[in-house]
N, C-alpha and C positions, 0 to 999 in steps of 0.2 A: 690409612686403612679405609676401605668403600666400603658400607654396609648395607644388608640388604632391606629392603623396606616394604613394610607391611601394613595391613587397615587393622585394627581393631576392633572398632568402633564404626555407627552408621546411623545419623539422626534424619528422617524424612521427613518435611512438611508440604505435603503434595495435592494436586487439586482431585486425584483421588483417594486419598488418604492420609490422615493425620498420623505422623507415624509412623516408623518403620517398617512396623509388622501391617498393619493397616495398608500404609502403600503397596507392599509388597503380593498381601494376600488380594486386592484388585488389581495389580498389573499382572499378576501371575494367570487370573481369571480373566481376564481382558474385558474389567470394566472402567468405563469411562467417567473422567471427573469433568468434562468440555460441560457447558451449560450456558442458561440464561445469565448474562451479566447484571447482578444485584449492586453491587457497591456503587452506580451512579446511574443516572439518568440518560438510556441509550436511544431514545424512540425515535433520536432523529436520525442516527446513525444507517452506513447501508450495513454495517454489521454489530452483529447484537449478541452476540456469545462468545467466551471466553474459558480457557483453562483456570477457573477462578477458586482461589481456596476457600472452602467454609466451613462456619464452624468454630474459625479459628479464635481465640480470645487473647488480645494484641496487649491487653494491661497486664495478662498474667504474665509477661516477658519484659514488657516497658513500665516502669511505676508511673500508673497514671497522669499526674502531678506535672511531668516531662512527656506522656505521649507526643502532646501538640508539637512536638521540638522534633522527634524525631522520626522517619518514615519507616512504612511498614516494613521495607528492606530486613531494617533492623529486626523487630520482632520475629518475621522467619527467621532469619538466620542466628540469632540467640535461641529459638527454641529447637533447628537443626541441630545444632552444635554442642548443644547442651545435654540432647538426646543421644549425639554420639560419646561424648565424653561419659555419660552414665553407664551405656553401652559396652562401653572400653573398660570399665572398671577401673580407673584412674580415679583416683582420693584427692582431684584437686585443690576441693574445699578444705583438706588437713595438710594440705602441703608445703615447708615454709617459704623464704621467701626465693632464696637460691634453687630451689628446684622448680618453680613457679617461671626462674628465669630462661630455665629451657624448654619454656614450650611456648613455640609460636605460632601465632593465624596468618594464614593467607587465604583469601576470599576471591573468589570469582565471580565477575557480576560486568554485564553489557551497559545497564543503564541506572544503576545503582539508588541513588535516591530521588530520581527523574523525576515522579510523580508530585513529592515531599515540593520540591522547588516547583511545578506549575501549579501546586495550592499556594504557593509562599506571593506569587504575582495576580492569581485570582483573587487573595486578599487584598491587593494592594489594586488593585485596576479597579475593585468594585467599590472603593474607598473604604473598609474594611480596615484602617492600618494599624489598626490597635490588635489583630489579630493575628499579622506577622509575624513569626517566631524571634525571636532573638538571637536563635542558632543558625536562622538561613543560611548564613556562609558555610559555618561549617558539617551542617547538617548536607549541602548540598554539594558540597565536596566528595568527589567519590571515597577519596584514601582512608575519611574518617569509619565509612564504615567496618573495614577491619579492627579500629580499635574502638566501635563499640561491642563487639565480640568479647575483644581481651577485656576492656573494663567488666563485664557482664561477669567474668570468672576470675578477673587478677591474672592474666596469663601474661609475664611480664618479657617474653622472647618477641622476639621481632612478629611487627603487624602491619601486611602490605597488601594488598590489592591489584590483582590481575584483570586487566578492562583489554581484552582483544574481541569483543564481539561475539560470537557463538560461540566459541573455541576459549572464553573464559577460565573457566573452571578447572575445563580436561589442562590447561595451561597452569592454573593455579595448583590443583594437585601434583604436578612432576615439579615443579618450581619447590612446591613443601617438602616433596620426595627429595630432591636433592640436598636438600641441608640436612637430610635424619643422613641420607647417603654421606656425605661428607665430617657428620661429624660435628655440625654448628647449632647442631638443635638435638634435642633428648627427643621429642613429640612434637605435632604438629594439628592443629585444630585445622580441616582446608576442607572446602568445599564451594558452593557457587549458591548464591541468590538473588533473583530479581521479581522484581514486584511492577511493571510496564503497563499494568491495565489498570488506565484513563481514558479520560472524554480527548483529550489533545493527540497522546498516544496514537492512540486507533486509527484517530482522523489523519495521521502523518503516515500510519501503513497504507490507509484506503488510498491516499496521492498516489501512493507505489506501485497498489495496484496487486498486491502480494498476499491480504489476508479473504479469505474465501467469507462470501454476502451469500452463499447460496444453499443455506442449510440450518437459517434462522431460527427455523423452526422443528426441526430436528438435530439438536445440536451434538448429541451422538454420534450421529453420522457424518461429522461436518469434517474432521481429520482424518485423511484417506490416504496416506502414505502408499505410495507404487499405485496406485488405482488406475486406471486411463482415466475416470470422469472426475477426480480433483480438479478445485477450482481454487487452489492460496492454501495459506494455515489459517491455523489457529493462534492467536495470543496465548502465552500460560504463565504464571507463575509458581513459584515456590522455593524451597532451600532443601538442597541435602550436604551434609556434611560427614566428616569422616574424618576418627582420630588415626591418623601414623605414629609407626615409632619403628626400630631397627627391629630386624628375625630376633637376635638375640635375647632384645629385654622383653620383646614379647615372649620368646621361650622361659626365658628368666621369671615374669613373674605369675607362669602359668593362664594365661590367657586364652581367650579362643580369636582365631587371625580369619578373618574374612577372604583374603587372596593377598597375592603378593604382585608389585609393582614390576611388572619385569622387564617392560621398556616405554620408551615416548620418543615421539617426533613431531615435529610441526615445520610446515612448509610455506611458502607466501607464491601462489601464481602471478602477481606485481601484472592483477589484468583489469581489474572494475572495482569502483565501487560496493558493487553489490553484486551484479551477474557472476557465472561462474564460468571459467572455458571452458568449453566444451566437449573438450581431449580428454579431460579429468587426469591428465597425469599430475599432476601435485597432488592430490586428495591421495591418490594411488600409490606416490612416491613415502607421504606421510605414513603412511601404513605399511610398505615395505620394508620404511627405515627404521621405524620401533620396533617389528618384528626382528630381522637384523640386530639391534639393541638387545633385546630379550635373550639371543642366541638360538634359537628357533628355527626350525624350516616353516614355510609356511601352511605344508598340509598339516600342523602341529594345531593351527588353529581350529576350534571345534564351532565357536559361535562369535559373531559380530555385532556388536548394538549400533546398528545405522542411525545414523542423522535422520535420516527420513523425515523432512518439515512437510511433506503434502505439499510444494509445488513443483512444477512440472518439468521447471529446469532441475533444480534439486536431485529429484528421484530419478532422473536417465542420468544425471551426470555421474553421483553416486554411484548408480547400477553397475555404469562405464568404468569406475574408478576400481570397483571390488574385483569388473573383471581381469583389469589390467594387473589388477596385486598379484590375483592366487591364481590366473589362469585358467588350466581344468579345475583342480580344486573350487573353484568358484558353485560348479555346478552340486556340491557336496557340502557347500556350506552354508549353514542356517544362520539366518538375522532376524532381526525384527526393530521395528522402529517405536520405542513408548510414546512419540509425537502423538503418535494416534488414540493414545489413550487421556493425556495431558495436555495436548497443545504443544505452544513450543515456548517456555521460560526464556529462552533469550542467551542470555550468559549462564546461566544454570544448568541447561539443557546438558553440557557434559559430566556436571555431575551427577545428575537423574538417573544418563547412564548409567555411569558407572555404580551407582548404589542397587538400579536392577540387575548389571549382569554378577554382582559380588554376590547377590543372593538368589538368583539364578544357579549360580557355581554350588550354593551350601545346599538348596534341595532338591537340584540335580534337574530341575523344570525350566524348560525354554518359555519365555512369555512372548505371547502373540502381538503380531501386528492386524490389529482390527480393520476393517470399512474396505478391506482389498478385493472387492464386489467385481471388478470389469478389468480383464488381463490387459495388460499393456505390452507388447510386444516391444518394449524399450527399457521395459523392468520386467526380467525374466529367471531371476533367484528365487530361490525359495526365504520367502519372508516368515513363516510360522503363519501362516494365515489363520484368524479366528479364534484357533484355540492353541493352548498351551499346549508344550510337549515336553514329556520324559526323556532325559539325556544328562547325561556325565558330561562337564567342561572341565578340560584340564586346565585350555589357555582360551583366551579373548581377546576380540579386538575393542576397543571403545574406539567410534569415529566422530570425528566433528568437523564440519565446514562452512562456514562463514562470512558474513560483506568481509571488504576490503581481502578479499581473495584467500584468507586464513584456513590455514588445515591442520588439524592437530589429531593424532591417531595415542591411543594409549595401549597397552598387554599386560592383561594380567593371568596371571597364574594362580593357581589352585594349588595350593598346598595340602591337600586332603589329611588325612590325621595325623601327616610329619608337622601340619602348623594346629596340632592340638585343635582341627576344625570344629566350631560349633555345631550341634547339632539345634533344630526346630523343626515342631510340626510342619509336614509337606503342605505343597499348598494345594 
């Protein structure tokens, strides 16, 4: 028996808002969390701002005692996860130990505890070695970060880790989806978080040549998703997360269901490192074949949440890729990129998506792509420019494209008051 698969749940910890509701009500308003970079010393850097969270208090996730041991990864994504689980109205903390055992995490993250281990050699190069963690190994292991997730809650079903680069997350939640789908899991804790801004970090995008020097000083303005005058992204971090479980026991035990998962695909163009080709048919094919998946035509889709990272290959290939999906329909359908409002998380970045367009879907408002000041004749969709808009989603696309050539497209559905829809103040 296939089951169908739902969100219940939705924990944000985002560089504009701490929060669900928080992220939600400035991406809805298209304000920006990009800023001056505070957590380390940038003044030599050619760039100096960053999607950076603040505010955030990392002990009240990690018992101080063990912070040193484990990287900030963790603390977002404990305090995501934890938001959505409360969200979901799941009674984990009364739950014994066999029902405990079917719920499992899967996490999505590009670069997971990266930062954690170039402190772990900064102590040690500056002869510092008394201040080495103990857990370097396995702190610096990506896999563990999933089960410091489950440890955080007792969530004793399978805890794995999706690392495919941008396409993380959107990867990590159809993977969760499929075990509620199948039958191997009751619930599923899954979402994406990475924490990538450092002093080393930054310096390894600036070789690349990818993250934009030219808005220092106005760091609002610095994410330009489709703009002609972009110059790179932005770095961002943060964690959103999101409890699954089957239509059923969501209906069962009266719930409110966010949307429902109705299809995924991911593709590999097998062309570069990093660059994208240019045809955009993968990114395009990704998105036809979830659609497809869903059962859907494609003039079904009402809105798309674009990758949009603000550079240049990116947003024409993209543009290319949306035309090749829907066609005419292209000219009728509304996107918008939250890069612009965040940066870019990295392996997170699809689930950021996906936690704006689920709450996009619940108060019926499209959220804007900011900074799209100078038309580009090679990005010519409608992006939601500037300001939000009013509008009913039935269905959505979530898009994600990535180094090493990765495309992963997700569809969700709107189960409006047949999935018992939550209601919330508009935004």
């Amino acid at each position: 028996m296939s089951h169908r698969v739902v969100i219940t749940g939705i924990g944000a910890v985002s560089p504009n808002g701490l929060g669900r509701e928080a992220f939600w009500r400035s991406t809805s308003q298209g304000v920006s969390g990009v800023r001056a970079i505070k957590s380390f010393d940038q003044a030599d850097l050619q760039v100096r701002i960053a999607g950076e969270v603040t505010g955030f208090n990392e002990d009240h996730y990690v018992d101080p005692k063990y912070r040193q041991h484990v990287s900030r990864a963790v603390a977002l994504a404990r305090a995501a996860a934890g938001e959505a689980l409360q969200d979901s109205g799941a009674e984990w903390a009364t739950m014994s130990r066999d029902q405990l055992r079917g719920i499992g995490v899967v996490v999505g993250s590009g670069g997971g505890s990266q930062v954690f281990t170039e402190d772990q050699y900064r102590h040690y190069y500056e002869n510092r070695h008394k201040q080495v963690s103990v857990y370097t190994i396995p702190t610096g292991t990506i896999g563990t970060l999933a089960s410091e997730v489950s440890m955080a809650f007792g969530l004793r079903g399978l805890s794995h880790v999706v690392s495919t680069g941008c396409t993380s997350s959107t990867d990590a939640v159809s993977y969760a989806a499929q075990h509620i789908r199948d039958g191997t899991l009751e619930r599923a804790v899954t979402g994406g978080v990475d924490a990538p801004i450092s002093y080393l970090i930054i310096r390894g995008f600036q070789l690349m040549r990818i993250l934009t020097s030219a808005w220092n000083e106005e760091p609002q303005r610095a994410s330009r998703p489709f703009s002609r005058d972009r110059s790179g992204f932005v770095l961002g971090e943060g964690a959103w997360f999101f409890v699954l479980e089957s239509l059923d026991a969501a209906r069962a035990r009266g719930c409110h269901i966010y949307g429902e998962i109705a299809g995924y695909a991911s593709t590999c163009e097998a062309y570069h490192r990093v660059r994208l080709e240019e045809c955009g048919e993968e990114p395009a094919r990704a998105m036809q074949l979830a659609i497809e998946r869903a059962d859907i035509a494609r003039e079904a889709i009402d809105y798309i949440n674009l990758h949009g990272t603000s550079t240049e290959l990116n947003d024409r290939v993209e543009t290319r890729a949306v035309r090749l999906c829907f066609g005419k329909h292209a000219d009728q359908l509304a996107g918008s990129s939250l890069k612009s409002l965040i940066g870019h998380p990295q392996g997170a970045s699809g689930a950021a998506g996906i936690a704006a367009t689920l709450l996009a879907m619940r108060d019926g408002v499209l959220p804007p792509t900011i900074n799209v000041e100078v038309p580009d004749p090679e990005c010519d969709l409608d992006y939601v420019p500037d300001i939000g808009r009013r509008r009913q989603i039935e269905y959505a696309v979530c898009n994600c494209m990535g180094f090493g050539s990765k495309n992963s497209a997700l569809v969700l559905r709107n189960l409006g008051s047949n999935g018992y829809r939550h209601t919330a103040s508009s935004a």
